[in-house]
C-alpha positions in Angstrom: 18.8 -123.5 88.8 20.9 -126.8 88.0 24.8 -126.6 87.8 27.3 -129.1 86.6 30.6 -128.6 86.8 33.6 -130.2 84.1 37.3 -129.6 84.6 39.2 -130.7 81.9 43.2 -130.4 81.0 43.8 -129.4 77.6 46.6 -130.0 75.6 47.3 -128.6 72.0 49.3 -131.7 71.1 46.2 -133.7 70.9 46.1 -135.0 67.7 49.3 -133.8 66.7 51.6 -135.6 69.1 49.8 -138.5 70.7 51.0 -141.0 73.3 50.8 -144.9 73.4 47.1 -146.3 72.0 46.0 -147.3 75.5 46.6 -144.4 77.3 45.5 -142.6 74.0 42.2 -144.9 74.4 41.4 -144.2 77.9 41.3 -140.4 77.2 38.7 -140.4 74.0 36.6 -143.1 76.4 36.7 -140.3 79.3 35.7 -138.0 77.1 33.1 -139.8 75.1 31.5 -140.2 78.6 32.2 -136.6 79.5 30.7 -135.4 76.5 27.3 -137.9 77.0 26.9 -136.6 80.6 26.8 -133.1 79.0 24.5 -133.9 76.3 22.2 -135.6 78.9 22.2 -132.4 81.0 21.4 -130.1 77.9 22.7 -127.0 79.5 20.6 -123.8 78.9 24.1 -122.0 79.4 27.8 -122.7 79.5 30.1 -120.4 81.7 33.7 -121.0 80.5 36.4 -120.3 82.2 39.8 -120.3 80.7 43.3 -119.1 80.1 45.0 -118.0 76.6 48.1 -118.2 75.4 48.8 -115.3 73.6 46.3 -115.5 70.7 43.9 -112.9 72.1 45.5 -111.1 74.8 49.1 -109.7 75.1 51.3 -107.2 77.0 49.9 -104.1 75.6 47.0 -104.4 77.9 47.0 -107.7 79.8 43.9 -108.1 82.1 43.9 -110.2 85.1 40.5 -111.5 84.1 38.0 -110.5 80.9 34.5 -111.5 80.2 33.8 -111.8 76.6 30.6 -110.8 74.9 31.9 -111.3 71.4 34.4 -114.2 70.8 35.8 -116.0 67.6 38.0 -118.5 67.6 41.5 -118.4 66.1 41.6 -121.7 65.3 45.0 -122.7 66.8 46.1 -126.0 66.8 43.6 -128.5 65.3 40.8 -126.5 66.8 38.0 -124.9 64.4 37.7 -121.5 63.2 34.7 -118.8 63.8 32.3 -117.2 66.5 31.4 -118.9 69.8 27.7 -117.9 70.4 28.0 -115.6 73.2 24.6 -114.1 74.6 25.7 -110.6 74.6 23.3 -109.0 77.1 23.6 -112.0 79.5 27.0 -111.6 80.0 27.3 -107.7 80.4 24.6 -108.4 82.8 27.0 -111.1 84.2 30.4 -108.0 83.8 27.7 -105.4 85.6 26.9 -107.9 88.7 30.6 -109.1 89.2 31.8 -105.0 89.2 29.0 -104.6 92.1 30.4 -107.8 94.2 34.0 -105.4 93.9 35.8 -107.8 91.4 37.3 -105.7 88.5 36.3 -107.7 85.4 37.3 -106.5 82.0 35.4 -106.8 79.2 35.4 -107.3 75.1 32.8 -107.3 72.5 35.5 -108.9 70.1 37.7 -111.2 72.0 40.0 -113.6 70.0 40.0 -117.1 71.5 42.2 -120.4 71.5 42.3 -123.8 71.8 42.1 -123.1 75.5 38.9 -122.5 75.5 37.7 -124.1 72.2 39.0 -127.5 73.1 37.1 -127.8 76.0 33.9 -127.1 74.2 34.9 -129.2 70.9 35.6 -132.0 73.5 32.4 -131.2 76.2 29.4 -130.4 73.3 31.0 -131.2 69.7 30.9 -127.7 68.8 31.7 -124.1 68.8 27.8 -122.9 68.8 25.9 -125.4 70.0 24.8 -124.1 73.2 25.0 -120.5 74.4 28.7 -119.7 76.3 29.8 -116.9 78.0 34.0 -117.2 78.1 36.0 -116.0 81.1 39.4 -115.8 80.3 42.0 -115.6 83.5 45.4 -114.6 82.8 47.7 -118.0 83.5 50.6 -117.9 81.2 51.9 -114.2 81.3 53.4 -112.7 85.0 53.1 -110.9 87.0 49.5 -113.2 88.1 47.1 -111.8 90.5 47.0 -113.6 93.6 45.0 -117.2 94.0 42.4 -115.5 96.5 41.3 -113.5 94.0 41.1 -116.0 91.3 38.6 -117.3 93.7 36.6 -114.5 95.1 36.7 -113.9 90.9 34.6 -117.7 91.1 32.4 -116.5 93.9 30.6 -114.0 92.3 30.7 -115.7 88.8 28.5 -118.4 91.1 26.4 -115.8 92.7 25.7 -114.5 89.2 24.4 -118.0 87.9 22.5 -118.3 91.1 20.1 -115.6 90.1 19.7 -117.7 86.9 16.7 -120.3 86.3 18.8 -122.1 84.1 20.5 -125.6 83.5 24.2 -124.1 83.8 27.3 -125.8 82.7 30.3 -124.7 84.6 33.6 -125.7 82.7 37.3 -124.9 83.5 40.3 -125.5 81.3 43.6 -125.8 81.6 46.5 -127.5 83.8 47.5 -129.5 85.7 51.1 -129.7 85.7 52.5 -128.0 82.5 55.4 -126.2 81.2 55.0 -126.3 77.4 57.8 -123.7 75.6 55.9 -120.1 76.4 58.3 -117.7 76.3 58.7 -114.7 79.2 58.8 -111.2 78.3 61.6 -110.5 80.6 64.8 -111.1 78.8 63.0 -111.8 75.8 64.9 -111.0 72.6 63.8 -107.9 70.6 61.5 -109.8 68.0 60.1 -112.3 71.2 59.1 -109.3 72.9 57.4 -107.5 69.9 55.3 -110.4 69.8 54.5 -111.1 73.4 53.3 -107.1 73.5 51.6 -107.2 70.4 51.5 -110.2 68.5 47.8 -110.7 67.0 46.9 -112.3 63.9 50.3 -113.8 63.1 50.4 -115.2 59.8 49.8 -118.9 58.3 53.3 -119.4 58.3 54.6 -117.7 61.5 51.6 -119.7 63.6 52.6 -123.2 61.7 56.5 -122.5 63.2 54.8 -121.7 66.5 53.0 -125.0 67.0 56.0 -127.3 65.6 58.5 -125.7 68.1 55.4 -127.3 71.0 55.8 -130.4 68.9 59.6 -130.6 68.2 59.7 -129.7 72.9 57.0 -132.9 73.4 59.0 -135.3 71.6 62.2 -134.6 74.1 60.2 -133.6 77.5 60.5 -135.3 80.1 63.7 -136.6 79.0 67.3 -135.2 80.2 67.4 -133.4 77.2 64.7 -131.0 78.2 65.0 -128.3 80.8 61.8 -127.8 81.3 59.8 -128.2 84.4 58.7 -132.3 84.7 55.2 -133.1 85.4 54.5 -133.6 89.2 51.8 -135.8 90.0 51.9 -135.5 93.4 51.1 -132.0 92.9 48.1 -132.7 91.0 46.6 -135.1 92.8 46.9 -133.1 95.7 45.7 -130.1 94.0 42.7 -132.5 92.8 42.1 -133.7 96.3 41.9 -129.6 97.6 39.3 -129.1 95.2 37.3 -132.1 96.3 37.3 -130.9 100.2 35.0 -127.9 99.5 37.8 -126.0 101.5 38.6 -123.6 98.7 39.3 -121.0 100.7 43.2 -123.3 100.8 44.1 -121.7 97.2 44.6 -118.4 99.1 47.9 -119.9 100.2 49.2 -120.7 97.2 52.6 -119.4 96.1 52.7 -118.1 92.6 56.5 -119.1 92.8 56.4 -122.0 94.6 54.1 -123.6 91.9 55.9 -122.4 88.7 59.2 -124.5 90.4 57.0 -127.0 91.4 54.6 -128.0 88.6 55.8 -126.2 85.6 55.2 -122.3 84.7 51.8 -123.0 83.2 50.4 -124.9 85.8 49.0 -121.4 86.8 46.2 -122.5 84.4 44.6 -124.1 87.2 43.4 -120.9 87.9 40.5 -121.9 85.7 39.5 -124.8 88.0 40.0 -122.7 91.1 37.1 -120.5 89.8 34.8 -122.9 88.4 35.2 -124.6 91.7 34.5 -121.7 93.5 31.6 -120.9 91.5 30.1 -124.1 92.1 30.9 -123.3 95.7 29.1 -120.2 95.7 25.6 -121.9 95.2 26.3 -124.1 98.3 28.2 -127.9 99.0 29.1 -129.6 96.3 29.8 -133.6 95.7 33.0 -133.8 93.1 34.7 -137.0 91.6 38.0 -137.5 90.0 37.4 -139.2 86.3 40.8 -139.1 84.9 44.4 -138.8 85.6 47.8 -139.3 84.2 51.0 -137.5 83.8 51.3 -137.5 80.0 54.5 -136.3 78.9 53.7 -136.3 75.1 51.1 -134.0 76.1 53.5 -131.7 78.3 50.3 -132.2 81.1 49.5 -134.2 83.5 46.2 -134.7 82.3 43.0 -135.0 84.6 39.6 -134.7 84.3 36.9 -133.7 87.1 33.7 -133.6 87.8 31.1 -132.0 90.3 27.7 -131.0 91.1 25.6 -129.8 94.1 24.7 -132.0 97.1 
């Protein structure tokens, strides 16, 4: 068993709405050299964890946490359509050993994914197929949120899982770090909001084209006094970088859900991702990580890092 570990922010504005060319620049070199490091390792298997943002999972049954043995991307914002190659019987096996370590794991043999997870593996391998992945999809974007202790006893088991594996495994976790991109909250919602946060799947050509200009038309004012949104807080990243780095995970069972959302931004809950790839790593024993990348981007709505770890 070998593990690598790559936590990567995502943003759907790549692409669409970019910043200045240097800081543009030092994100594709980052990730041309995150993407070599993966190729070099050739993982056997990829265990992706990430959030989703209404595109596959909504408030007529909204897990805390799924595992998907069928997934197809919806191909949301720049990211490809079509099916992620998901070894089916691995990752019931993977559903079957979590349930016995007392984590309550959904699962789905047809789970619709976006650029929350695709990015990362557009970005990480170049593809949707090219190596074996089993997604884990955490809830991040839609309250009430399960605790942060159980996001990481969630990574524990998920490690102890790969641990029985005699594979090259790539752990990756998406999402974050500071973030409050227009998502809009079911309570208060108006009628037709609501109707689509409880059961908005498959929205049409049109209605998802509206969807991603309204994230444009909020980048190009955020950050600026014209936007009410939660600012990006680097402080709170880096700090929340440095906690992962300690191997003293067991800190995230501290964490506020509220605090955070005033703090960082309402979708900063995405690092929920990172909190479980961490503490999967974790799981197999110490771990050496290093910080590649960091910036608050506001064009991106993120502060946008990148990290990396392996065992000692």
């Amino acid at each position: 068993m070998t593990i690598l570990l790559k936590c990567l922010s995502h943003t759907p504005l790549r692409g669409l709405y970019d910043p200045n060319p240097e800081t543009a620049a030092e994100v594709n070199a980052v990730l041309d050299a995150t993407k070599k490091e993966v190729e070099e390792f050739d993982p056997e298997l990829i265990v992706l964890f990430a959030p989703d943002h209404y595109n596959g999972l909504f408030y007529d049954l909204m897990p805390p946490f799924v595992v998907a043995t069928g997934a197809n991307s919806v191909g949301d914002y720049l990211t490809p359509e079509g099916k992620l190659s998901v070894p089916e019987d691995l990752a019931l096996d993977l559903v079957r050993f979590v349930h016995d370590k007392d984590i309550d794991v959904a699962l789905s043999h047809r789970l619709d994914v976006d650029h929350g997870c695709t990015q990362i593996l557009m970005e990480t391998t170049g593809s949707l197929t090219r190596y074996p992945v089993i997604p884990i999809i955490i809830n991040s974007v839609a309250p009430p949120f399960t605790p942060y202790r159980r996001i990481r006893k969630l990574g524990e088991a998920v490690g102890q899982f790969i641990a029985t594996l005699n594979k090259r495994v790539l752990i990756l976790g998406s999402g974050g770090l500071s973030h409050e991109p227009p998502v809009p909250l079911l309570s208060g919602a108006a009628s037709e909001v609501a109707e689509f946060l409880i059961c908005g799947r498959r929205p049409t050509p049109e209605a998802r084209a509206a969807r991603e200009a309204r994230t444009v038309a909020t980048a190009k004012i955020f950050g600026t006094s014209t936007c009410n949104l939660t600012p990006l807080n680097e402080e709170w990243d880096k700090a929340f970088m440095d906690l992962l780095a300690s191997n003293e995970l067991q800190k995230v069972d501290d964490f506020e859900v509220d605090v955070i959302s005033k703090e960082a931004g309402r979708s900063t809950h995405e690092v929920r991702t990172w909190v479980a790839a961490f503490a999967a790593l974790a799981a197999a024993g110490e771990y050496k990580a290093r910080q590649d990348y960091y910036k608050p981007i506001n064009e991106w709505i993120a502060g946008y890092g990148v990290m990396s770890a392996e065992l000692v």
